[in-house]
N, C-alpha and C positions, 0 to 999 in steps of 0.2 A: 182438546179444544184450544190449547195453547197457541197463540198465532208463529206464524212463520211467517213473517211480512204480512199480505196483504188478508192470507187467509188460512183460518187452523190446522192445522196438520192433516186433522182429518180430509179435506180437499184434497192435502195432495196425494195422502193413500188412495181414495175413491178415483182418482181420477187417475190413477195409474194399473187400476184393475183395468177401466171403463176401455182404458187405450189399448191392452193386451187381451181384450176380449172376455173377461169376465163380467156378465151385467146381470148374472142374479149371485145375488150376497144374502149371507144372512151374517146379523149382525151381536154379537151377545155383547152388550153394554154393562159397564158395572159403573165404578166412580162419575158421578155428573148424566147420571143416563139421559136422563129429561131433557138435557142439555145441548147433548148430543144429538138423543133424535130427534130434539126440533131443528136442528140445524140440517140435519141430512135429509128428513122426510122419509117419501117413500125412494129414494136416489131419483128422482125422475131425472134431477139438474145436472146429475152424473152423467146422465145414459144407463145407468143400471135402477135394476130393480130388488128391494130390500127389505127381506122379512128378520122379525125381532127376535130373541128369545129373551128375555131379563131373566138376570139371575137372581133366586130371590135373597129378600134381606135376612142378614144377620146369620150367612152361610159365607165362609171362607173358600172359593172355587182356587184349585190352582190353573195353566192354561191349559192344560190338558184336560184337568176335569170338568170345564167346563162347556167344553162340546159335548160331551153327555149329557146336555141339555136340549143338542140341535140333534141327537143320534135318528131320531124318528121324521129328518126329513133328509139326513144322509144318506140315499142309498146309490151311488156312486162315487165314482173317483172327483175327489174335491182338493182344492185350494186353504191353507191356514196362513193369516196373517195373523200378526203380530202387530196391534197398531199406532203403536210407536216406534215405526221404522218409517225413513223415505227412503226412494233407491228408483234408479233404471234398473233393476235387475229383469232381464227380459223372458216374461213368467211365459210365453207361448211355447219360446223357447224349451224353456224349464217340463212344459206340460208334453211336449216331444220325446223330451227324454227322460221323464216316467214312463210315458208310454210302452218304448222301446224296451227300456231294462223289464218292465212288468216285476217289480220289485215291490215292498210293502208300503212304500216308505220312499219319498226321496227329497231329499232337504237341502237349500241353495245355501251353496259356502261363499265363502271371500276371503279372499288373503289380507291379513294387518300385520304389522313392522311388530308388534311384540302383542302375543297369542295370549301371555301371562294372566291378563284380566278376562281370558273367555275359557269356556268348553272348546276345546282342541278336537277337531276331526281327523283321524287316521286313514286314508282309503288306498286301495290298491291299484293296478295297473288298470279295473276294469270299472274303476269310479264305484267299488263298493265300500262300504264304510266297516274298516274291520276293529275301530278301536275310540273310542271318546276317551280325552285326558282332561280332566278340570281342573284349570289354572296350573297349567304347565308351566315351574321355574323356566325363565328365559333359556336356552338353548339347548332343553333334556329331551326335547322332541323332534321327530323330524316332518313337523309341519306349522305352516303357518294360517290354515283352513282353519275358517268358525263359522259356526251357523249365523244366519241372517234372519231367522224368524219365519221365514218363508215356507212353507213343509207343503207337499201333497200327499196325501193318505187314499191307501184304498179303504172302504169304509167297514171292512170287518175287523179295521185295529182296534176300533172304540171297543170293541167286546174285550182287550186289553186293561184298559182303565179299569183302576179297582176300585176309586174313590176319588169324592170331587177337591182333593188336594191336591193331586198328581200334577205333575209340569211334564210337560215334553223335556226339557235335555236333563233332568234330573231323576224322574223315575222312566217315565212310558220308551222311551228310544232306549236306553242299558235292560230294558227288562224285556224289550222285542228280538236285541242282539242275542242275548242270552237264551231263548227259545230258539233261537237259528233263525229269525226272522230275515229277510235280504234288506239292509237300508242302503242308499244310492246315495253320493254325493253329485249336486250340479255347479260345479263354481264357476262363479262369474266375476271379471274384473270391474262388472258396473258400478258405476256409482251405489253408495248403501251406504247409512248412517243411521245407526239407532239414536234418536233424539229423547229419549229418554233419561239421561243424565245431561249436565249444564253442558260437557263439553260438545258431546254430539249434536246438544240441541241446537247450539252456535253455530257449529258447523253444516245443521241443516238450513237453517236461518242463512247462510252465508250463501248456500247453493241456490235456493229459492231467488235471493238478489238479484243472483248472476244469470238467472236466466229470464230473468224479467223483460231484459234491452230485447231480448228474443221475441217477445210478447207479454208484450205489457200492457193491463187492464186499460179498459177503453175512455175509464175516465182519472186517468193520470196522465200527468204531465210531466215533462224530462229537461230539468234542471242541469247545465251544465252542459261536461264533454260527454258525447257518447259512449267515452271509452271510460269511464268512471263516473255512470252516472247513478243521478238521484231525483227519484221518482215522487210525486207530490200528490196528494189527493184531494182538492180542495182549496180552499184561504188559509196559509202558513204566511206568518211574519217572519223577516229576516232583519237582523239588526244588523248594524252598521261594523263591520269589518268583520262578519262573520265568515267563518268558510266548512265549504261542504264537499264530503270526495263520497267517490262510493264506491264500489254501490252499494245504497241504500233507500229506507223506505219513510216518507214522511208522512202523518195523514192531519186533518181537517183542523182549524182552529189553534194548530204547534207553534209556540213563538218561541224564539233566539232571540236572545239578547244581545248586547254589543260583545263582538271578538270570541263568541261560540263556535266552539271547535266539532263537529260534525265527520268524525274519521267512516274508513269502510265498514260494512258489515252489521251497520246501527239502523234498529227499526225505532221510529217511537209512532205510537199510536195517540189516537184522538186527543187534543187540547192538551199536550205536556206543554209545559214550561221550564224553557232552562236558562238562568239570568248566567251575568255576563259574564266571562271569560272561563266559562265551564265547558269540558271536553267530556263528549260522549263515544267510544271506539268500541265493537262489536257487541253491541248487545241490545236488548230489550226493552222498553219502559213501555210500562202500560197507559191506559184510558186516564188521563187524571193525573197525572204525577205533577212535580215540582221539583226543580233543584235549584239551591242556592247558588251565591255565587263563588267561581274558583274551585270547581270543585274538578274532580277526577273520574272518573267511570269506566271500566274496563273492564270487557268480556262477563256480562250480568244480565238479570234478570229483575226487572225491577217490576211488580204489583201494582195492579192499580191504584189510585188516589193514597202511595208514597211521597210524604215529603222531605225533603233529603235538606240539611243546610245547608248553610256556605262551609266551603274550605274542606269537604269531604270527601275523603278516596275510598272509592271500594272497589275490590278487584278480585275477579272470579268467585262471583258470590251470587244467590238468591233470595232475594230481600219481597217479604210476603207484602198482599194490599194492606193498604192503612199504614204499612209502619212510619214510625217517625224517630228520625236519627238527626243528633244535635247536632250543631257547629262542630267542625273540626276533630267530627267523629273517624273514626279508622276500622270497615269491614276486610280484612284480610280473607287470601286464597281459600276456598272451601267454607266460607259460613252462610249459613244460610237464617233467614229471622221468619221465625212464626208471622201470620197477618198480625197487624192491630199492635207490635211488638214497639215500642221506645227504647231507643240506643239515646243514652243523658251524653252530654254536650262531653267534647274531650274523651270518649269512651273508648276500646277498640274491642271489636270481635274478631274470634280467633277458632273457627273451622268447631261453631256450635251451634247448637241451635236455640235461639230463645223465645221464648211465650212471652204475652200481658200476663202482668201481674195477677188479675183475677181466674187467670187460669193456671196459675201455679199449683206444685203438690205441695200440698202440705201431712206432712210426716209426723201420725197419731200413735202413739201407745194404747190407746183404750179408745172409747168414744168419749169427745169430747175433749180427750188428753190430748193439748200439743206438746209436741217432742219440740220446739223451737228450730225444727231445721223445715226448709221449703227448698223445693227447686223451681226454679224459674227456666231452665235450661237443660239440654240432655245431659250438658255437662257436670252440670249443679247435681242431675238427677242420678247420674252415675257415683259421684265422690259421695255423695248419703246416701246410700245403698251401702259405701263401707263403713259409712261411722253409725247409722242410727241405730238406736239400742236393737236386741235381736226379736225385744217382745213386741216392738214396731212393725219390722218385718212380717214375723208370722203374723199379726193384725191384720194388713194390710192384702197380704196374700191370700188369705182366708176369704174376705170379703169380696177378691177381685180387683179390688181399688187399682192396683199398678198396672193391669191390661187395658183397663179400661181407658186410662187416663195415658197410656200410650194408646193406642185405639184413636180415642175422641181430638185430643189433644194434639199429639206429635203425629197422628196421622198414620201411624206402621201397624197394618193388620200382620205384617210379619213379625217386629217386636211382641205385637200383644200375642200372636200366636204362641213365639217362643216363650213367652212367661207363661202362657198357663202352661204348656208341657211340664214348666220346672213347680207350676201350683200341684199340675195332678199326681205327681212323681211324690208326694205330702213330705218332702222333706226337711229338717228340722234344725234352728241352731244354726252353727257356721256352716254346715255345708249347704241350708238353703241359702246362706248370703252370697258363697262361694257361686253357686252358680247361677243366680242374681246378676252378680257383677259379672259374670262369661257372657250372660246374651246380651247381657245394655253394650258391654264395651263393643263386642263384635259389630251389634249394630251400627253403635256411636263412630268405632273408627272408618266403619263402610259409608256410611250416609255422610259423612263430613270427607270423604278421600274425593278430588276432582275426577279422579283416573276414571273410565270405563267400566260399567260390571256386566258380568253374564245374564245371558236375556232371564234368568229365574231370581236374577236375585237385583234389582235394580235401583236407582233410587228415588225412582219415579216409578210407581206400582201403571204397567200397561192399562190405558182405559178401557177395552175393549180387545175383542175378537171379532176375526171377521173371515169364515169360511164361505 
């Protein structure tokens, strides 16, 4: 539901089945579900038509095992999205040549300048796929093909799926080659971008812009040159020596102050405020925001009702709703701030993640015993992990407390997954701390790295399926 200008991503998936002929969907919602299908409805506003499955709570699906949900209205050759991708990738096309091969399996590739950060597809002269490499060093492979999320299945694979954690390019696709299964590659030069991490997400944001001038919602308005424009939704104030390039997106009640900088590739939504000689260049601010004055902003994501002060740069970062970051604070490359989170005046973050106060751990020996260390931060919560006594540890493991509170908290059903494995595994003493500190850190350096990840492991958990 994340916007992309004017409307959530989910639009422009549904509206890119609707164009290629797909109009019955069915949809399996997980994070924000309610959310979701109030927005979408029954698709009528698509042109398609859209039956639910929810998945239920307090179940970890992977994306594969979550079509074993829809298995019982499967019975032909269908469509899998992934839906945190946009793309022209031109699925009629795509569903021609499944057709053709009649293979089990056939999954749209793309070529990227460095493969490093995906699953690598191997295929031969006849577009079959005879090898998956995951995170191939730069130049040990001879391909530059990756999946795009896009898959069609005939529907006797699901009898494959052994359990509802499976992912498509982690387990089900290696465990179909390996029976002699046939899988097809369709690669396409079209346009594809997984907006699922900040970088892609920008660069979907960016696309949507650009094709705005093309057609542009009926009740906007076109500020400027055509050839860099900037599109307005409503009554926006513009202060005096302000300037605006695009393209970009403004909506209802936004004010500029004097000598506001307005670069390409920048959305802000309903009633931001940004005082005077603040520059905003590719990125996001939500419903509600605030920025002081002289401030910096670059290629971000800013939360709703965020208020930002004077004299503060942040750059390639994801700053949650509510937070409040002081004067002359400094969010550097890759950090991202829990909602509700306070960055104190002259601060700088550095490729972490931080919580409120009130939702910090606090790090118990016993019940009731505090050990004097808390984390406030993944970062915090990783460096206590090495120091806190070992009878903290087992405490805390026993009881669950450390999933939970990744879970609830930092938001990673994958973190919390991986700690309980290392809870049910009942290990003891330094080697449970040892491997304590292997899955925080892995996480920690993944979810804080800008770069790209593979579609199973992301850093933004997909909200949905959509066969």
């Amino acid at each position: 539901m994340l916007p992309l200008g004017p409307n959530p991503i989910i639009h422009y998936v549904l509206s890119h089945l609707s164009q290629n002929g797909f109009k019955d969907l069915i949809m399996i919602p997980g994070y924000l579900k309610d959310q979701l299908m109030g927005y979408v409805g029954d698709g009528s506003r698509f042109g398609v038509r859209v039956t639910y499955v929810v998945e239920p709570e307090g179940v970890t699906f992977g994306t594969a095992g979550s079509l074993k949900l829809a298995a019982h209205l499967l019975d032909e050759t269908f469509l899998v999205v992934q839906a945190d991708v946009v793309s022209e990738i031109p699925l009629t096309d795509m569903a021609r040549f499944h057709s053709d091969r009649q293979g089990e399996v056939s999954i749209a590739l793309t070529n990227v300048d460095d493969p490093s950060a995906y699953g690598v597809a191997i295929v031969d002269e006849e577009n079959e796929i005879v090898r998956f490499v995951e995170k191939p060093a730069p130049g040990t492979v001879p391909s530059n093909l990756v999946s795009t999320g896009f898959y069609i299945l005939e529907p006797d694979v699901l009898d494959y799926v052994e359990n509802e954690k499976w992912d498509f390019a982690k387990d089900l696709f290696p465990y179909l080659m390996r029976l002699g299964q046939h899988l097809f590659g369709f690669t396409s030069d079209s346009f594809w971008v997984d907006v699922g991490e900040l970088k892609g997400y920008l660069k979907g944001v960016n696309w949507v812009l650009r094709n705005l001038a093309a057609d542009p919602p009926k009740d906007a308005k076109l500020i400027g040159s055509p050839g860099e424009p900037v599109f307005v939704r409503g009554d926006v104030k513009i202060g005096r020596g302000s300037q605006m390039l695009g393209p970009s997106w403004i909506e209802n009640e936004t004010s500029l102050g004097e000598n506001v900088q307005i670069k390409p590739g920048t959305v802000l939504k309903e009633n931001s405020r940004l005082m005077s000689g603040t520059s905003f260049e590719t990125g996001v601010a939500f419903e509600n925001t605030v920025f002081g004055r002289n401030c910096s902003i670059k290629s971000t994501i800013i939360g709703e009702r965020a208020v930002i002060g004077n004299e503060v740069l942040i750059d390639r970062a994801i700053i949650g709703q509510g937070c409040n970051i002081g004067n002359n604070a400094r969010i550097l490359p890759g950090s991202k701030l829990w909602p509700n989170t306070r960055v104190e005046e002259g601060d700088t973050v550095d490729g972490i993640i931080a919580v409120p106060r009130d939702k910090s751990f606090y790090f118990d020996t016993g019940l009731g015993q505090y050990s004097g260390i808390l984390a406030t931060s993944i970062q915090e919560f990783l460096d206590a992990l090495k120091i806190v006594p070992l009878e903290s540890l087992e405490y805390h493991i026993g009881r669950r407390d450390l999933e939970k509170w990744t879970k609830d908290v930092l938001g990673s059903i994958q973190l919390a997954d991986n700690i309980r494995t290392v809870r049910r595994s009942q290990l003891m003493g330094e080697v449970l701390r040892l491997q304590l500190v292997g899955v925080v850190k892995e996480w920690a350096d993944r979810v804080s790295s800008p770069e790209p990840q593979s579609d199973h492991r992301k850093q933004i958990d997909p909200p949905l399926t959509i066969v």
